[in-house]
Every structure is written in structure tokens, then in C-alpha cells.
DRENDO-1510 file (C-alpha; in Angstrom, 1 decimal, always signed):
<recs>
REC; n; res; u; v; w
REC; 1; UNK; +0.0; +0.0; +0.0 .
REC; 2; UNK; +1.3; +3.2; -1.0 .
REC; 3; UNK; +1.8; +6.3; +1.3 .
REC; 4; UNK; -1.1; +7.9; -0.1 .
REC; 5; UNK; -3.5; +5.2; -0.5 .
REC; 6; UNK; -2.6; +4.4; +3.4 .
REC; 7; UNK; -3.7; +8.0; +4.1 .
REC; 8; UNK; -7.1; +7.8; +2.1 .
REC; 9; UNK; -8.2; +5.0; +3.4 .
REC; 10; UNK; -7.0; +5.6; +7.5 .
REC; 11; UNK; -8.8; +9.2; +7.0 .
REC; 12; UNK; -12.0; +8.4; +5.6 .
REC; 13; UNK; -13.8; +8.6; +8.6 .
REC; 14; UNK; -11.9; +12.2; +9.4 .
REC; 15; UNK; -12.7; +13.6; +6.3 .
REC; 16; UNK; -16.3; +12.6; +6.6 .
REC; 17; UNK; -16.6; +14.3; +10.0 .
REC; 18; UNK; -15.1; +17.3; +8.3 .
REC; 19; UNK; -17.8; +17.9; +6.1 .
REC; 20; UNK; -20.4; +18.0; +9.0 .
REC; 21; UNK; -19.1; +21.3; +10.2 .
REC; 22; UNK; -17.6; +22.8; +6.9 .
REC; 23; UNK; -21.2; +23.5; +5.4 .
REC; 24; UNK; -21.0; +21.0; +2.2 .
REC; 25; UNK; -24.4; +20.6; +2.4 .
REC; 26; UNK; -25.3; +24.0; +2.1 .
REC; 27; UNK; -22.4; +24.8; -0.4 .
REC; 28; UNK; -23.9; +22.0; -2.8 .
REC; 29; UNK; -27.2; +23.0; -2.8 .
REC; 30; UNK; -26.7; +26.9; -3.3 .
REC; 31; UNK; -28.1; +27.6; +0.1 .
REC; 32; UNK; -25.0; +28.8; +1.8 .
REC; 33; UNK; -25.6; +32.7; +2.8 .
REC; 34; UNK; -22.8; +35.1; +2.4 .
REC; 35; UNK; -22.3; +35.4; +6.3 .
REC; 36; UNK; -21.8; +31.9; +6.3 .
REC; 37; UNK; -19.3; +32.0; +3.5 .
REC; 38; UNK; -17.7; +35.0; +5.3 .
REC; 39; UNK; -17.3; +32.9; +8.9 .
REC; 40; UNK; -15.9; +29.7; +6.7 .
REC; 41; UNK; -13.3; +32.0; +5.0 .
REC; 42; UNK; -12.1; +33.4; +8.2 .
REC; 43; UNK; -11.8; +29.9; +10.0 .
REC; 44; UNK; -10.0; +28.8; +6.8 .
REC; 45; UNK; -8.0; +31.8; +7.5 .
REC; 46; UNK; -7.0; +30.6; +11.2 .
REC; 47; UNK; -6.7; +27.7; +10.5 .
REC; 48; UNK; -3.9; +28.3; +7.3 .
REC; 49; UNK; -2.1; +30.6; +9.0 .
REC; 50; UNK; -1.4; +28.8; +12.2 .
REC; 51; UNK; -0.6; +25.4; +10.4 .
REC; 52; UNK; +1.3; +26.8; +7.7 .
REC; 53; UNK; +3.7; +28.8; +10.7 .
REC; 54; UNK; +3.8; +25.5; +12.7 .
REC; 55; UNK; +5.2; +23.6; +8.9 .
REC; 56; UNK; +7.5; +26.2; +8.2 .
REC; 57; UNK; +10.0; +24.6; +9.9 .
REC; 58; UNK; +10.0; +21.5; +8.8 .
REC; 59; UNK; +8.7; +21.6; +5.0 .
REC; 60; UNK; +10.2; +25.1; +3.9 .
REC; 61; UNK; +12.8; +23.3; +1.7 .
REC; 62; UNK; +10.9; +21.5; +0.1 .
REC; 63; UNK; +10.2; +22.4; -3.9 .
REC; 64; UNK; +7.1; +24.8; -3.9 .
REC; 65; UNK; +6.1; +24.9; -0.8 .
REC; 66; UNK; +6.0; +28.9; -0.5 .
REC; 67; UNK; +3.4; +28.7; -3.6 .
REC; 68; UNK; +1.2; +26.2; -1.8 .
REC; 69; UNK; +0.6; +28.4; +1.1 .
REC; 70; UNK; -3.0; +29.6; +1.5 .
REC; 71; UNK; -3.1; +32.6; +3.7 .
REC; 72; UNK; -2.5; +35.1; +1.1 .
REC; 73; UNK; -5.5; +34.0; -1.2 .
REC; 74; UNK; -7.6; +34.0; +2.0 .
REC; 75; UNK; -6.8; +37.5; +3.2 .
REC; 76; UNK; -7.2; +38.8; -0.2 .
REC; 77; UNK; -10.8; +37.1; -0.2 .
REC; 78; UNK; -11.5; +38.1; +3.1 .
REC; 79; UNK; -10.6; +41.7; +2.6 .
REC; 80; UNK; -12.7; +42.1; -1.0 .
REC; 81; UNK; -15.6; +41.1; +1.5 .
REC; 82; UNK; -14.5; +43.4; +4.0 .
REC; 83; UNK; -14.7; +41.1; +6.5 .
REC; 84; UNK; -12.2; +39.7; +9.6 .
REC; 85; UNK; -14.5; +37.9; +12.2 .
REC; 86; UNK; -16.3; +39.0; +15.0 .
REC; 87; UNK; -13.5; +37.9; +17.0 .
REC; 88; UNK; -9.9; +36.3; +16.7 .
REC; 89; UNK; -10.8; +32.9; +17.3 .
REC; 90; UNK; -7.5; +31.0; +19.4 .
REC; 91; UNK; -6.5; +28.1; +17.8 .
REC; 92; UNK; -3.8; +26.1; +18.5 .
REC; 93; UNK; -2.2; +24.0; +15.6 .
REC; 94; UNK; -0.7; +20.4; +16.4 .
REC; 95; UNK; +2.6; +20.5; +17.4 .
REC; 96; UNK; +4.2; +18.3; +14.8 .
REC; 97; UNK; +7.6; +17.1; +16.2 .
REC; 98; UNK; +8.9; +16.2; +12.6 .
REC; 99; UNK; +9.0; +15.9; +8.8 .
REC; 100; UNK; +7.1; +13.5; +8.4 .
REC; 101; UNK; +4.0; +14.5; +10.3 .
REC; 102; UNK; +4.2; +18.0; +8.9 .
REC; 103; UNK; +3.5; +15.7; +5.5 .
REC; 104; UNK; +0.4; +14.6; +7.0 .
REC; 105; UNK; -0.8; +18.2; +7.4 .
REC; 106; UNK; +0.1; +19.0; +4.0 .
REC; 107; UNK; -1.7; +16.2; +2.5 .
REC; 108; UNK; -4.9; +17.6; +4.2 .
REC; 109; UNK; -4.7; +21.2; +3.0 .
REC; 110; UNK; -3.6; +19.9; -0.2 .
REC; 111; UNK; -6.2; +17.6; -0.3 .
REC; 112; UNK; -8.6; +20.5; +0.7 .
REC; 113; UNK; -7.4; +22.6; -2.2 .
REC; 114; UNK; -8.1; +19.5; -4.7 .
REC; 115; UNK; -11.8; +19.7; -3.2 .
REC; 116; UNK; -11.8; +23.6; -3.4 .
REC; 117; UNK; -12.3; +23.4; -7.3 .
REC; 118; UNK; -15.5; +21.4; -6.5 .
REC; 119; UNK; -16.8; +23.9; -4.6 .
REC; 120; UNK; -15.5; +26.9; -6.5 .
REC; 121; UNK; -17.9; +25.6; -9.0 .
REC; 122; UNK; -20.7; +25.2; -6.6 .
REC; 123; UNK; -20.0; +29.2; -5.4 .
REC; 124; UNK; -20.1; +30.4; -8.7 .
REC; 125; UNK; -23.5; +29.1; -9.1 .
REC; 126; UNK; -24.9; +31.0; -5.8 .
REC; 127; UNK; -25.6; +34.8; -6.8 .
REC; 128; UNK; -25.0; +35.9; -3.2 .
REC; 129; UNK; -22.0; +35.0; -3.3 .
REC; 130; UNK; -20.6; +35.0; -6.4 .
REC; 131; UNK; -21.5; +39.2; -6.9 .
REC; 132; UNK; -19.3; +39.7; -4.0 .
REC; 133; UNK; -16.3; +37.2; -4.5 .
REC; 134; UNK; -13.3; +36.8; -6.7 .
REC; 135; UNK; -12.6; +33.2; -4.6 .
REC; 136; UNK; -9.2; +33.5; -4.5 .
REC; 137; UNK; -8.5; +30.6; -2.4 .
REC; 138; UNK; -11.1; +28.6; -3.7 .
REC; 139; UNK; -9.9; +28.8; -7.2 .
REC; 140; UNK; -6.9; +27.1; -5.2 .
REC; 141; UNK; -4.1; +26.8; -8.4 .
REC; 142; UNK; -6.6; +27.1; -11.0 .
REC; 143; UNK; -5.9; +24.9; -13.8 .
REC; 144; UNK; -2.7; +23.4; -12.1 .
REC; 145; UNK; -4.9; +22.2; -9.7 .
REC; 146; UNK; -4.6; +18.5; -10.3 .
REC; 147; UNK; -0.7; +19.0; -11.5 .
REC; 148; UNK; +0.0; +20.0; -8.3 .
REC; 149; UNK; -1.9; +17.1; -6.4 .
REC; 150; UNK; +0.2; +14.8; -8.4 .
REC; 151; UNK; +3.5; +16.7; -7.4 .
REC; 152; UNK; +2.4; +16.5; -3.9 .
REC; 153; UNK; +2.2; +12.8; -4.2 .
REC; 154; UNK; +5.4; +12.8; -5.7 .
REC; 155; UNK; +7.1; +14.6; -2.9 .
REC; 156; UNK; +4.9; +12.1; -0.4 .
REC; 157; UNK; +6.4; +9.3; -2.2 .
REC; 158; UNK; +9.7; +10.8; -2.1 .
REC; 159; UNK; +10.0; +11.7; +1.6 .
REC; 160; UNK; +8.1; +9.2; +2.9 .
REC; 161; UNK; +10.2; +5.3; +3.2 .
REC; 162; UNK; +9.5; +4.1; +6.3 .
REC; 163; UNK; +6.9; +2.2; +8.5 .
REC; 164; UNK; +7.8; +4.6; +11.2 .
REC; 165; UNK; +7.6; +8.1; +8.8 .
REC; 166; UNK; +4.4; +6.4; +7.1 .
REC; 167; UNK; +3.3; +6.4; +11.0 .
REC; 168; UNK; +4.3; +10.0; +11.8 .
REC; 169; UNK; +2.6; +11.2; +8.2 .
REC; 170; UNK; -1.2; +9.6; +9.4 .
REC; 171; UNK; -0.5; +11.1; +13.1 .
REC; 172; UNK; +0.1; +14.2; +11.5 .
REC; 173; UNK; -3.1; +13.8; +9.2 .
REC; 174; UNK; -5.1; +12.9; +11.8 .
REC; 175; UNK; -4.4; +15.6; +13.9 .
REC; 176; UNK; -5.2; +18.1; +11.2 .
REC; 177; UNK; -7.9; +16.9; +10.7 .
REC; 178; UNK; -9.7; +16.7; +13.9 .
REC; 179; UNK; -7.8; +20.5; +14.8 .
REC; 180; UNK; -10.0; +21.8; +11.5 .
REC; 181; UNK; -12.8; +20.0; +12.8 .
REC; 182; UNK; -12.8; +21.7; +16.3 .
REC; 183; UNK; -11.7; +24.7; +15.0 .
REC; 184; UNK; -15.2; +24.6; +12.7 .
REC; 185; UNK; -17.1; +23.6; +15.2 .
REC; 186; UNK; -16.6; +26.6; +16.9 .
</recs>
């Protein structure tokens, strides 16, 4: 089993819970309101910024990884809607204590971005929203989108050789994950 395939599989039920609290639902049937877009930009926003500080550390050599940071896009979203919370929200990121589990939290923003272009297409289709929004982060890498998933995997592949780092990378996607999830919860 391959690094990735381990991670799909081990996360499933992570990824699912995710959904519950990221409004999906309510971004695939057009219902999502702009306040509620605002407040899921904002988390998004949190949430990027802390985990991307807390990788750069470990990941910052590795090829691209400056152009797959998120916080720009978000801030540049967030400040065409003139919006930054009712209130900083604390959030604490993992503490990943190597490589390999800073991998793990990679692969879930990465994978995040590869499901942004789904629902960039969804928020295009709601008028509320779409008026009002350029979706920077959304958009994700535009066309390069899937190119850069497959790089990512790449780089997984690469990096990743052990039992013991393949550990440490689904420790470090699971923790992601459920940070995101209490952070949306919130």
C-alpha cells in the first residue's frame, strides 16, 4: 500500500466528519448565505495561517512549498468582503515534532485545495456570493490544480520510506484533521 492510498483509506472517517461542520451541504445546494461564506473563510483563514507557521519549519525546503501556502489567497478574499471575524478565534495548531508529520498536514490542506475546485464551481452558481467574490482561495491553483496534487504525491512518495515516517505522516493527518474539525465547530 502506498503512502497515499494508506492516508485515504486511514482518514476516511476524518474527512467525513469534516464535512459535518464545513457547510458542504449547504455549499452544494446553493443555500450557503454570504455570512456563512464569510465565517468559513475566516476559519479557513486561522486555521492556514497557524498550520502553515507550525510547517514552516520543517517543510520550507521542500520544492514549492511557499506557492502552496494559503493565507494570502484568503486575506485577499477576506478583505474584498471586507470582512475579519467578529472575534480572533485561538487556535492552537498540532505540534508536529517532525518531517514526516508536517506531510500529514500538508496532505490535508492539499487535499482541501483539490476539493476547493469542486466547490468553487458550486460558489459560482450561488448569486450571493458570487456578486461579491473573486474566490481566491477557492480557485486554489486554478488549472494546475490537479498537476500539483500529483507533485504533492510525488514529494509524499519521495520523503516518505518508512513504516515509522508512514506512522508519523497519518499522526500528523489525523491531527489536522480533527484540529480543523474543532476549530469549525466553533
Amino acid at each position: 500500500m502506498t503512502i497515499h492510498e494508506l492516508l485515504k483509506t486511514q482518514t476516511r472517517p476524518h474527512h467525513d466528519s469534516i464535512e459535518q461542520y464545513s457547510l458542504s451541504d449547504k455549499i452544494m445546494d446553493g443555500t450557503l448565505t454570504l455570512d456563512e461564506y464569510k465565517t468559513l473563510l475566516f476559519k479557513n483563514y486561522i486555521f492556514h495561517a497557524s498550520i502553515e507557521n507550525s510547517l514552516e519549519k520543517f517543510l520550507k525546503d521542500l520544492p514549492d512549498f511557499g506557492s502552496r501556502k494559503k493565507t494570502g489567497s484568503l486575506l485577499k478574499d477576506l478583505a474584498e468582503l471586507n470582512y475579519m471575524g467578529n472575534s480572533f478565534k485561538k487556535f492552537s495548531p498540532p505540534a508536529f515534532k517532525n518531517k514526516a508529520e508536517a506531510l500529514g498536514a500538508m496532505y490535508v490542506m492539499e487535499g482541501a485545495t483539490l476539493g476547493g475546485a469542486m466547490i468553487y464551481k458550486q460558489l459560482l452558481k450561488n448569486e450571493e456570493i458570487a456578486r461579491v467574490s473573486s474566490f481566491n482561495y477557492y480557485r486554489g491553483y486554478g488549472e494546475k490544480t490537479s498537476e500539483k496534487w500529483k507533485s504533492f504525491l510525488q514529494i509524499l512518495s519521495d520523503e516518505v520510506k518508512t513504516e515509522d515516517e508512514a506512522h508519523d505522516t497519518l499522526s500528523g493527518a489525523i491531527q489536522t484533521f480533527q484540529a480543523f474539525e474543532k476549530l469549525l465547530k466553533e
